[in-house]
N, C-alpha and C positions, 0 to 999 in steps of 0.2 A: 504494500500500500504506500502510495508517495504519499510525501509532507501533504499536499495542497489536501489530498483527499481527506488525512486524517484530521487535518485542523479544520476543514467543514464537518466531518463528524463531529468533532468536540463542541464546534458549536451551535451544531441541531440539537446535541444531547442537553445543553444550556438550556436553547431556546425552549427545549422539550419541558424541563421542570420548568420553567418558569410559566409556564403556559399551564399547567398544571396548576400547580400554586396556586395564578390566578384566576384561572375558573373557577377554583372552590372559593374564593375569596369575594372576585369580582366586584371592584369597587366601581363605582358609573358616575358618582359626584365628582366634579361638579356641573354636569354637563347637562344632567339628567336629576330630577329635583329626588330625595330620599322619601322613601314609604317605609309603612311598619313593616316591609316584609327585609329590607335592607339596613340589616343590623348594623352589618358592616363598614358600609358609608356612614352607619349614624356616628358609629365608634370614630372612625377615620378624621372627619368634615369637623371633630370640637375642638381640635386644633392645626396650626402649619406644622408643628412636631409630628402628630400624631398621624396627618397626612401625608409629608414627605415620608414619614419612618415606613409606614405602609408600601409606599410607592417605590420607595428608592433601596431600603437597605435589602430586601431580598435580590435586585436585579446584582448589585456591589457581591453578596457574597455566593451566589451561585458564578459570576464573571470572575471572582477571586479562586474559588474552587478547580474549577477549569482551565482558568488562565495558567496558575502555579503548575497542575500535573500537565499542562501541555509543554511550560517549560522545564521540566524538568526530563521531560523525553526529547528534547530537542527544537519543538517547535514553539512559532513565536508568539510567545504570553502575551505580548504586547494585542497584536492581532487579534487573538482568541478573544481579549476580557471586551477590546471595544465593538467588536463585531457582535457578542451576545448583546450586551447595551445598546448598540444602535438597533438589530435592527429588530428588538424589544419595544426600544422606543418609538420606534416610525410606527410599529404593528399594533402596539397597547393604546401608548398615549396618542401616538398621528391620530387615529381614529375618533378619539375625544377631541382632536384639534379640528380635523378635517368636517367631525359633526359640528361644531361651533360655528365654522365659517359659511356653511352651507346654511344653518339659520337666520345666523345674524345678515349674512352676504352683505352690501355697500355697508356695515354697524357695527362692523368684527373690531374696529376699537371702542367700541363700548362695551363689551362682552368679559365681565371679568373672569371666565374662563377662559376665555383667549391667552390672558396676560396669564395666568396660573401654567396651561399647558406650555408656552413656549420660555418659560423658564422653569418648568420640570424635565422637557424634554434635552436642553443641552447637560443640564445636572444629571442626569440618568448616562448621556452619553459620556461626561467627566466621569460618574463614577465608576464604568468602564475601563477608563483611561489608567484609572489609579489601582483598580484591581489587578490589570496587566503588568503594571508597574512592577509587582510583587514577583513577578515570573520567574524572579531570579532569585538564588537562594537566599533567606534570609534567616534571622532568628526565633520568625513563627513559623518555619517550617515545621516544628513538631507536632503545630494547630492541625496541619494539611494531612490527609493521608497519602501513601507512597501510590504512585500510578496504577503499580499491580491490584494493590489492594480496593484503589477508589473506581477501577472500569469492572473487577470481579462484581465490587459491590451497586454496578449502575443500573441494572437491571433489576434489582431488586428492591432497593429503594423507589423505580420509577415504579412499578408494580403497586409497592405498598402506598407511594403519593395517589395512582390514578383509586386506589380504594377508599384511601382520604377523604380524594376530593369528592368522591361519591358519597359519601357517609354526610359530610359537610353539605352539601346539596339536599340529599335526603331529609335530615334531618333539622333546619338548620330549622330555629322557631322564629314565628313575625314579634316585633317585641307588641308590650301591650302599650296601648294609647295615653295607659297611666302614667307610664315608663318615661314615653319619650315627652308627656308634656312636663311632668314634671322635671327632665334634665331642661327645656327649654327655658322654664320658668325659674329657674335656678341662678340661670344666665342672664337675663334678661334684669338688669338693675330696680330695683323697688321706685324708684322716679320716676325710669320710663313706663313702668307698668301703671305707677297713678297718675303720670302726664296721661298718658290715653285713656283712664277711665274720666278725666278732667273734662277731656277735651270733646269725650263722647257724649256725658252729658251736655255740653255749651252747645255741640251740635247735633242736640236730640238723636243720638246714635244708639242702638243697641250694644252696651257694653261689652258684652260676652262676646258679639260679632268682630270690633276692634282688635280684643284682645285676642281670640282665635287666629284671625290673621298676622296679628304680631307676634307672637311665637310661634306661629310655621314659618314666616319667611325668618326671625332670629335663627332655627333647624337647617332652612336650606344655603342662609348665607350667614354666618357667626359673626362675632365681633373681627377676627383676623381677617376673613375675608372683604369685613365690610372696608378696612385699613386698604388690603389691594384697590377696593375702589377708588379710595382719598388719593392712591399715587397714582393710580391711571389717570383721574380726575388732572391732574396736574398737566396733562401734556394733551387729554382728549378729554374736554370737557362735560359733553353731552352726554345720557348715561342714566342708570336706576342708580340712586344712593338710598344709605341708612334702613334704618331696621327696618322698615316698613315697603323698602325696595319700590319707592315711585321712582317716578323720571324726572329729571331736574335738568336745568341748563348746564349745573358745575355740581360740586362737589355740597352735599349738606348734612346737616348733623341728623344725629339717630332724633333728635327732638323734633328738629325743623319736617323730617319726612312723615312724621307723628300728624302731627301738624297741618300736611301738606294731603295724607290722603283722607283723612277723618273731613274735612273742607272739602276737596276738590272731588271726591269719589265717595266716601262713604256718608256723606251730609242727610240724616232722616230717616236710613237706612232701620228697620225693624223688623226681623223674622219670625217674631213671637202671632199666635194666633190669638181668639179672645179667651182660651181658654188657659193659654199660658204657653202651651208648646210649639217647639218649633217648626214653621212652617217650610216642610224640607226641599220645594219645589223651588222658594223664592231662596232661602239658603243658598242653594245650588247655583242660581240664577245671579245672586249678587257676585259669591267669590267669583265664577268665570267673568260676571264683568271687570274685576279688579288681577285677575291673573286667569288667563286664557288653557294654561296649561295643565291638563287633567289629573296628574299627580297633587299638583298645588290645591285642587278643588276639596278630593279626597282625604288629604291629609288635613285641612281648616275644615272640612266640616266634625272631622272626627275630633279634631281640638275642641271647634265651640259643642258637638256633643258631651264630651269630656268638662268643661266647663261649666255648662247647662246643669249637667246631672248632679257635677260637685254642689253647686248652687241647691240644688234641689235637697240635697242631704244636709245640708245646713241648715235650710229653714227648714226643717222637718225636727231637729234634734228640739 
């Protein structure tokens, strides 16, 4: 077998686990909004640590894996670690990027996914660069297993990964609505939670509607991400900002967007019937008018359900 061939072997066998990996994992934020069934993203999207670490340190240590036993059979580590990395990157995240652009089309700089992917995609390809780096012997060579021992052992590792990732697919539970409003509400500062009960009463708003939609979109875009906006904001002004993800000419605060849809979009707004409950037609009907996108619908109605109900247990105690 030549060099050329084995060193595409090694890096199909890469691409192979990582691909593996990430099918059991499958994260699809930011591109794609989080539901109760996407544990994953929910874990991932509460922080940029938590997101890159997702993203990034498994492509770094299967690229290190590989890279080192390539070079220590002779071939070049260098090669190996960025060829898993790149063409990881263009197939994982391209995809997220290529979905972005095709939505937003002539708006892809306002897309704060946009800006997320094209600076995870060369960092994915850097970490590559550094894993190959290793290829030559070093003092964590004792971390690495010996070539013989790590190609005996590659088959059976991918074996037990592809049953992994089946188990994890199978079994993997939707979190409960309890779950995730309450990490939202956790997050979501006690100001901005009584700015907008403030702001709903001044404009005859149904409170529990306000506040439903302000902890879904706190869920689908966090405090870190809402910061990506502030610096895109800088250089592409136009754009959805702040908690409440309206569209603004620049940059504005989590308050001012409070502010901005309770006024402009949610003004008189009231789902409740005469008897008290909600009426699930007009529900439905307000959120798609305030965010179009069917996930977003689903998850704020289940929020202001969740809300509703908590209400309800209160005055009842």
């Amino acid at each position: 077998m030549t060099d050329i061939s084995m060193t595409v072997g090694i890096v199909l066998a890469g691409l192979i686990l990582l691909r593996i990996f990430y099918k059991a994992i499958e994260i699809n934020w930011p591109i794609n909004y989080i539901t109760l069934n996407d544990s994953i993203d929910l874990i991932a999207s509460r922080s940029i640590w938590k997101y890159f670490g997702f993203t990034l340190v498994p492509v770094y240590l299967v690229a290190l894996l590989l890279a080192v036993n390539a070079g220590r059979i002779g071939l070049p580590s260098l090669v190996v670690g960025i060829s898993i990395a790149t063409i990881h990157a263009l197939t994982h995240q391209g995809r997220g990027l290529l979905g972005t652009i095709r939505r937003f089309q002539g708006r892809i700089a306002e897309a704060q996914s946009f800006w997320v992917y094209i600076t995870l995609i060369p960092a994915m390809i850097f970490s590559g660069f550094a894993a190959g780096s290793w290829g030559v012997p070093t003092r964590l060579d004792f971390m690495i297993p010996e070539p013989d021992e790590f190609f005996k052992a590659l088959w059976t590792t991918a074996l037990i990964a592809v049953f992994g990732a089946y188990l994890v697919k199978k079994y993997k539970r939707a979190q409960k609505i309890d779950d995730v409003a309450l990490i939202s509400m956790r997050e979501v500062s006690e100001n901005l939670s009584n700015l907008a009960y403030e702001r709903a009463a001044e404009y005859r708003t149904e409170h529990r509607l306000v506040q439903a939609i302000l902890y879904t979109e706190n869920l689908q875009r966090p405090r870190w991400f809402r910061r990506i906006e502030h610096i895109k904001g800088w250089f592409f002004k136009s754009g959805t900002y702040g908690i409440m993800q309206v569209k603004a000419p620049g940059p504005i605060s989590d308050e001012e967007s409070i502010e901005i849809a309770i006024r402009d979009h949610l003004a008189g707004a009231n789902v409740r019937t005469v008897d008290g409950f909600p009426d699930r037609e007009q529900l439905r009907e307000i959120l798609h008018a305030y965010n179009s996108n069917p996930k977003f619908v689903d998850a704020a109605e289940a929020m202001y359900d969740f809300l509703w109900q908590q209400e309800r247990e209160l005055y009842s105690m």
